[in-house]
NUKOLMI-952707 format. One record per residue (C-alpha): x, y, z. Coordinates in steps of 0.02 Angstrom, whole numbers, padded with zeros to 5 digits, always signed. Layout:
<atoms>
XYZ ...
</atoms>
This chain:
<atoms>
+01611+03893+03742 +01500+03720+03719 +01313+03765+03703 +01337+03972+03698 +01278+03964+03518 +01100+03926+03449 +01118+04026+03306 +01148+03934+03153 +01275+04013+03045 +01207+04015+02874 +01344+03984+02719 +01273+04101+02609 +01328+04248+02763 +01506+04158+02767 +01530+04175+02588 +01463+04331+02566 +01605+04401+02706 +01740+04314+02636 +01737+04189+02779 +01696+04016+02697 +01879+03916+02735 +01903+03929+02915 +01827+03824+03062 +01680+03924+03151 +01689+03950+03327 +01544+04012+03439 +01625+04145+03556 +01516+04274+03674 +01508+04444+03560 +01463+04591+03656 +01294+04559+03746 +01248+04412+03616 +01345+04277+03539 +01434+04243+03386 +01556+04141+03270 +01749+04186+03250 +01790+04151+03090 +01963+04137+02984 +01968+04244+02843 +02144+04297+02736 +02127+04447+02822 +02130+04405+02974 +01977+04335+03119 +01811+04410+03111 +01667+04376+03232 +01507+04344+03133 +01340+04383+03219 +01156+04411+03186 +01081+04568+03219 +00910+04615+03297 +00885+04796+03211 +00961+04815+03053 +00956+05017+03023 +01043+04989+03205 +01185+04885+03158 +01218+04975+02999 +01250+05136+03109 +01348+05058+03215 +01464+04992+03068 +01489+05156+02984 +01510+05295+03163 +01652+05130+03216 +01730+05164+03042 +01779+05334+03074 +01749+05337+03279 +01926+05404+03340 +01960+05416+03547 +02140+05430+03594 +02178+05256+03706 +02031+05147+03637 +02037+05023+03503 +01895+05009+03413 +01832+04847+03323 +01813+04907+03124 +01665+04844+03025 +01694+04707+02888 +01605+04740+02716 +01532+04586+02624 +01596+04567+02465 +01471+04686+02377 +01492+04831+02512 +01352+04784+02634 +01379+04799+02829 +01220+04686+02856 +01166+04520+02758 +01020+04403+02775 +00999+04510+02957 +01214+04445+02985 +01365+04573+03025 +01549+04554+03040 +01677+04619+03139 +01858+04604+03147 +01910+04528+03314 +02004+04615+03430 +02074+04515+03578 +02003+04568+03752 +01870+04518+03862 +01752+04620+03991 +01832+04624+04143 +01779+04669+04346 +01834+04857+04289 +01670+04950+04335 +01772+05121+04367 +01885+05107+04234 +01738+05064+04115 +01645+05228+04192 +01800+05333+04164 +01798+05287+03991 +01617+05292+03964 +01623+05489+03969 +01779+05500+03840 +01668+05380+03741 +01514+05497+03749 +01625+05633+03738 +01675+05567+03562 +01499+05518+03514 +01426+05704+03538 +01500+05748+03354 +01413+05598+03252 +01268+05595+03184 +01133+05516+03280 +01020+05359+03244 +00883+05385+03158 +00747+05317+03252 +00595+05240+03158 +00413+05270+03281 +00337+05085+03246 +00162+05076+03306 +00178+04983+03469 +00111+04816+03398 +00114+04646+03464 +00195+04546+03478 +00362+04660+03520 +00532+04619+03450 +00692+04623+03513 +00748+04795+03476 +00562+04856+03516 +00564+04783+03693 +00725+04889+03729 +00616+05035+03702 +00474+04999+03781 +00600+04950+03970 +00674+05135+03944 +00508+05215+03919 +00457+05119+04063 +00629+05164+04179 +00602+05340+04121 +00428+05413+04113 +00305+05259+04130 +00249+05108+04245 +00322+04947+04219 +00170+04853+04307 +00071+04940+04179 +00189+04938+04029 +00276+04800+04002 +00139+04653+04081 +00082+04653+03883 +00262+04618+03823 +00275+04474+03952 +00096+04410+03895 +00163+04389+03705 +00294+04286+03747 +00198+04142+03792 +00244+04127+03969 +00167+04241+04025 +00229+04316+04197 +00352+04157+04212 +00428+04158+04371 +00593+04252+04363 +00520+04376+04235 +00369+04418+04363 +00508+04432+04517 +00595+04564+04390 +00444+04666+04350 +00423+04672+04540 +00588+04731+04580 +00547+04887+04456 +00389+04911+04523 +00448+04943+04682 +00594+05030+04643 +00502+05172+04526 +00442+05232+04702 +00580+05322+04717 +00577+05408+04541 +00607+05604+04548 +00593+05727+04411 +00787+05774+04363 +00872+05954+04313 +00980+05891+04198 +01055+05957+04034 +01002+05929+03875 +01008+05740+03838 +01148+05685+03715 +01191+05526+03616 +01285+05409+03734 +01316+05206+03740 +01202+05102+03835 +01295+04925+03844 +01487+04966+03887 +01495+04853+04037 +01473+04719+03920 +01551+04815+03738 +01729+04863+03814 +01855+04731+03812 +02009+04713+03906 +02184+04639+03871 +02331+04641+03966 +02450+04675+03806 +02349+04830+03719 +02215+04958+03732 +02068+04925+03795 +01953+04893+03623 +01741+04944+03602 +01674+04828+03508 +01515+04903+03458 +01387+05069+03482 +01242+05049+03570 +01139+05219+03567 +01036+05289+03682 +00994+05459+03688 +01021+05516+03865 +01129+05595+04003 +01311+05535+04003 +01284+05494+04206 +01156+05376+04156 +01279+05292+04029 +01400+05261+04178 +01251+05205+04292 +01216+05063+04176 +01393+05014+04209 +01385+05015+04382 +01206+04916+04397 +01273+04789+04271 +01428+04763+04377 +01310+04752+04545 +01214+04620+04477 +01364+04516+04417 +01433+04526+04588 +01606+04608+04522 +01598+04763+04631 +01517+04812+04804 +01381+04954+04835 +01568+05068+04851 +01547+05096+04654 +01373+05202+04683 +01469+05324+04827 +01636+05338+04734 +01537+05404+04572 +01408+05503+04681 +01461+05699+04623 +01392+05624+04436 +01255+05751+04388 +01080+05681+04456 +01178+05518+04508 +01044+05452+04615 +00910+05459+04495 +01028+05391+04358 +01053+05253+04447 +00863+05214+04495 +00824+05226+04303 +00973+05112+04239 +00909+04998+04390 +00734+04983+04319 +00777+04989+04144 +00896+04820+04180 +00757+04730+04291 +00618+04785+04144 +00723+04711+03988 +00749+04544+04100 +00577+04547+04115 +00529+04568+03932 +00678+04475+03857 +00645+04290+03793 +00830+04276+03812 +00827+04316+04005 +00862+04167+04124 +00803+04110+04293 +01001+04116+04347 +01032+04306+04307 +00889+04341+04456 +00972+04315+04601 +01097+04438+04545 +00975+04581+04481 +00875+04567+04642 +01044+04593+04741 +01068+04736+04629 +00904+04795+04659 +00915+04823+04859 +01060+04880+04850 +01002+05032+04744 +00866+05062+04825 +00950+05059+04991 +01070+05193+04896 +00936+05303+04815 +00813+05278+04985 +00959+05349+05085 +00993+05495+04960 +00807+05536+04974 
</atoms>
């Protein structure tokens, strides 16, 4: 786990979670990184936080979130009752790991959703669309982009602020979407509900207990598209063949799911600063396979 930290963990955070006696250790939390942390009441995982109003959701639907099978990681309050300090949350850590599972972690992805139709949803804040973008701004802009817009259009500004503009691997990934939004088709779909957008990454795996979620990320979509973000993610890490898109293929509007998680992964590598050259090989494998997949459903 050398070098899979650059955030510094501030004391003030550690003390104000109860977490000032153990030894930090950086560990990979969900799609970020964090510190596990010793505390009399057991390990927590420590991380900072891009959108604030987000993670204090999160913490308080995971506090009451109940789906027969799952564990799910509870919120830790600071001392004074805050989920979020000085932009930090905490976690209680639940052993597991994200696995080459893509169908399990579709399978579950629909009891997931299933559970999050009763909660109340995000409220989401309209910022002017200002640059330069942050982090939890730039995840809006790629779905805009994989859902209604055009990613050559939309998100070259985003990749301009950054101050590389169209770097190398972030150019090949706007590309990819470009050319896969081709195939974009209007979908008869039901209404849209609130569904998790990062379980190929959020649910962990152990070999002794329940598979464990490990935070909410909310999107509000179809529940096919939730599962298509689990099988892109998967195609791009190489842990499951082009099988994954026939197997899942009587999903409502599968196709076009699967073209929009596509383009939404290719548009936040191309907006993220956090996106590396290394992660490109594996997108653009991803990306031809889809649109073989979608080309051929066409």
């Amino acid at each position: 786990m050398v070098g899979v930290n650059d955030a510094t963990l501030p004391e003030h955070v550690r003390s104000a979670f109860g977490a000032t006696d153990g030894r930090a250790v950086p560990v990979v939390a969900g799609s970020g990184t964090g510190w596990l942390v010793s505390t009399p009441g057991g390990p927590v995982v420590l991380r900072p936080v891009a959108d604030t109003a987000q993670a204090n959701w999160s913490a308080r639907v995971r506090e009451k979130l109940d789906v027969t099978g799952l564990r799910v990681a509870p919120p830790v309050r600071s001392r004074d009752g805050r989920h979020v300090v000085s932009g930090w949350r905490a976690d209680r850590a639940v052993p597991g790991r994200p696995e080459a599972r893509a169908d399990e972690t579709i399978a579950w992805s629909f009891r997931i959703n299933t559970a999050l139709a009763g909660v109340e949803k995000p409220r989401v804040v309209r910022r002017p669309s200002s640059r330069p973008w942050g982090e939890s701004d730039l995840f809006g802009f790629a779905e805009a982009a994989a859902w209604d817009g055009d990613p050559e259009r939309d998100l070259a500004p985003g990749m301009e602020d950054r101050g590389t503009p169209f770097a190398t691997h972030r150019a090949a990934a706007l590309l990819g979407a470009t050319g896969l939004i081709r195939h974009r088709r209007p979908v008869e779909i039901a209404a849209p509900g609130l569904v998790h957008g990062d379980l190929a990454r959020g649910l962990l795996f152990d070999a002794t207990a329940e598979p464990a979620l490990t935070d909410i990320v909310p999107y509000e979509r179809p529940a096919s598209w939730s599962a298509a973000l689990v099988a892109v993610d998967h195609l791009s890490w190489g842990t499951v063949d082009v099988g994954v898109l026939l197997r899942w293929a009587h999903l409502e509007e599968w196709a076009q799911m699967v073209l929009r998680a596509a383009v939404f992964r290719l548009a936040v590598h191309a907006l993220h600063p956090g996106s590396r050259p290394a992660a490109m090989d594996g997108l653009q494998a991803m990306a031809r396979q889809v649109g073989e997949f979608v080309g051929d459903t066409d």
